[in-house]
N, C-alpha and C positions, 0 to 999 in steps of 0.2 A: 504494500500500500504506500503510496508517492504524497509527501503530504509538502506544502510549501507555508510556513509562518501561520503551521494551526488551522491551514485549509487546503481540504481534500483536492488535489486536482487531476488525480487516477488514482482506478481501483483495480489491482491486479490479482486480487489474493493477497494474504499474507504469508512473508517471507520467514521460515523460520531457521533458528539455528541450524538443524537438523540437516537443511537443505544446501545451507552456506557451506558445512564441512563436507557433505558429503560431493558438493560439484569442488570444492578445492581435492578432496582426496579422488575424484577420478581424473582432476589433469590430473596431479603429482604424477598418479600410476603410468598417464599415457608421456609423460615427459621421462621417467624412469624405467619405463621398458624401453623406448625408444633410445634414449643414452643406452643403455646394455647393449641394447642389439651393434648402436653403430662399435661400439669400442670392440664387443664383438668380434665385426664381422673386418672391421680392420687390423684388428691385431694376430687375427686367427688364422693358421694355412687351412683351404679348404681340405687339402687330404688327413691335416689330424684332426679335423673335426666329424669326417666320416669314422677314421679311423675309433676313435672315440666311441660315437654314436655305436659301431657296428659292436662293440667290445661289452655295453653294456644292454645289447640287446635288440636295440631296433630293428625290422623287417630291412631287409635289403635295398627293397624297391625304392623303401620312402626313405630310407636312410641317402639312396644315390640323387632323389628328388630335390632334398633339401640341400645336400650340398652343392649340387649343379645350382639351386638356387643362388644358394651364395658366390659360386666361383662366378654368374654369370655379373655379378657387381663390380668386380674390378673392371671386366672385358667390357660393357659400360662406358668401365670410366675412361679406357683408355680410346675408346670408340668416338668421347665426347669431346676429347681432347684431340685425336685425326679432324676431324668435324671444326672444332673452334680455330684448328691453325689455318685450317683452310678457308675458313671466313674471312679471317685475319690477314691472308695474304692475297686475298680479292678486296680488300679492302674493305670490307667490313666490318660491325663492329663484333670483337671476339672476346667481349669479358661481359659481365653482369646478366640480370635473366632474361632479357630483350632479347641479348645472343643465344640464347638456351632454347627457344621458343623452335627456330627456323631448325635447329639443330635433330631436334627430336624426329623428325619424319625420316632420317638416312639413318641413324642411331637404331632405331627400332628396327627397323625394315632389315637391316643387318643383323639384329638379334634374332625376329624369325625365321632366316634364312641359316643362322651359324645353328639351330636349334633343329633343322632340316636336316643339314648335315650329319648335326651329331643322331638323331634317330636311326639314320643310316646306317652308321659308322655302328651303333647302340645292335642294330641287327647282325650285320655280317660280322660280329663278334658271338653271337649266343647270350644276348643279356637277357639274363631270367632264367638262365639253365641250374637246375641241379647242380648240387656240389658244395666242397667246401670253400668257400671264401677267402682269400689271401691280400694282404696288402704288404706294400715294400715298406712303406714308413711305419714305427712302431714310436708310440705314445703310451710313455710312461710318468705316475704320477711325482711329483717335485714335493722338497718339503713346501715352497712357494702355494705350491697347489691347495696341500691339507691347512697350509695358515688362512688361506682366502674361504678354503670350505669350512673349517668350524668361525671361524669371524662372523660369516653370512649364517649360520645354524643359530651362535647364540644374539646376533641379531635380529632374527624372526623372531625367534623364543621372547626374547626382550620385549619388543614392538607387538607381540601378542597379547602377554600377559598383562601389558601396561592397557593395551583399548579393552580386556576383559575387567579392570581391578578398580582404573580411573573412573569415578565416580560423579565428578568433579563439572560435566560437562550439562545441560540442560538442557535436554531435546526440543523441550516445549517450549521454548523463548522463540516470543517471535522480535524480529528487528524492522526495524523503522527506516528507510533511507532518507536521505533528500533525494531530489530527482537530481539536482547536479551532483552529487557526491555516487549515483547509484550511476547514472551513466558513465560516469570515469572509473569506478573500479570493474564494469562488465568491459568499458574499452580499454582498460589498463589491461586486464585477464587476458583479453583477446592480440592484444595489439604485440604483448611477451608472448602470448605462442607462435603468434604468427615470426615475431622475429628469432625463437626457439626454433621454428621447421624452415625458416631459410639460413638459418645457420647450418643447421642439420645436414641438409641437403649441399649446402655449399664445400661443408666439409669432405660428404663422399664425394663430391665431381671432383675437386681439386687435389685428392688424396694420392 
């Protein structure tokens, strides 16, 4: 409810606590899966991450899926970069997303066709036959590794216990905006993710 100096000038419902955390904690979520995924999928060779995957179980099929998914990200980016120099030496312009726009039609069109290929390639090999599985790279775990996975275990633990114990919080509060103070914090919200997902994005094309 939009009030201006004690008089009503929209009625939208009322806004309550309950609703305030729960749209802050589903960005946080989409800003914190997406940070994992990119650091991810840039720090990771796609073959230890099948390898991985296939080590602790995953189907084969979807295990090759996903990682072809991710291997196809660099090939991307290095797709986008053939693409941007040759903008650039036609004279055009080869930085910022104005140049990203013209770019995407050759980029893509290249993707479905290297995707062509590989099914090909995916056949006249026997992919999906029987058998046991082998890979050349082997992936074994670090102490690095086991410090990051109990860190993350008693971190959940933590951050669980604390939103089942905290008491402290009062769902049924409702709050009150101004309309200038409501429309700058839903454009504030909006205006950091949107410069959160061009960063993002900036980051894998230039990586």
């Amino acid at each position: 409810m939009l009030t201006l100096s004690g008089r009503r000038i929209s009625s939208g419902g009322v806004v309550y606590q309950e609703g305030v955390y729960s749209g802050l904690t589903l960005l946080l979520r989409i800003v914190a899966m997406t940070t994992f995924a990119l650091v991810f999928i840039m720090t990771s060779h796609p073959s230890d991450i099948f390898t991985s995957l296939q080590r602790i179980g995953m189907p084969y099929v979807m295990n090759f899926i996903l990682t072809m998914t991710f291997q196809l990200i660099p090939i991307l980016q290095r797709e986008f970069g053939v693409v941007l120099n040759a903008q650039k030496s036609r004279g055009m312009r080869g930085t910022g997303f104005s140049a990203l726009l013209p770019s995407m039609v050759p980029v893509f069109v290249g993707a479905i066709e290297r995707v062509q290929q590989l099914s090909i390639s995916l056949e006249s090999r026997a992919f999906g036959s029987s058998g046991t599985k082998t890979s050349y790279r082997q992936v074994a775990m670090t102490t690095r590794d086991y410090v990051v996975l109990v860190v993350g275990l008693v971190a959940s633990v933590a951050s669980i216990y604390w939103v089942l114990t905290d008491h402290s919080l009062d769902w049924s509060r409702s709050l009150t905006f101004p309309p200038v103070f409501a429309l700058l914090l839903v454009g504030a919200s909006a205006l950091g993710f949107a410069l959160y997902v061009v960063f993002a994005l900036r980051a894998v094309l230039t990586a």
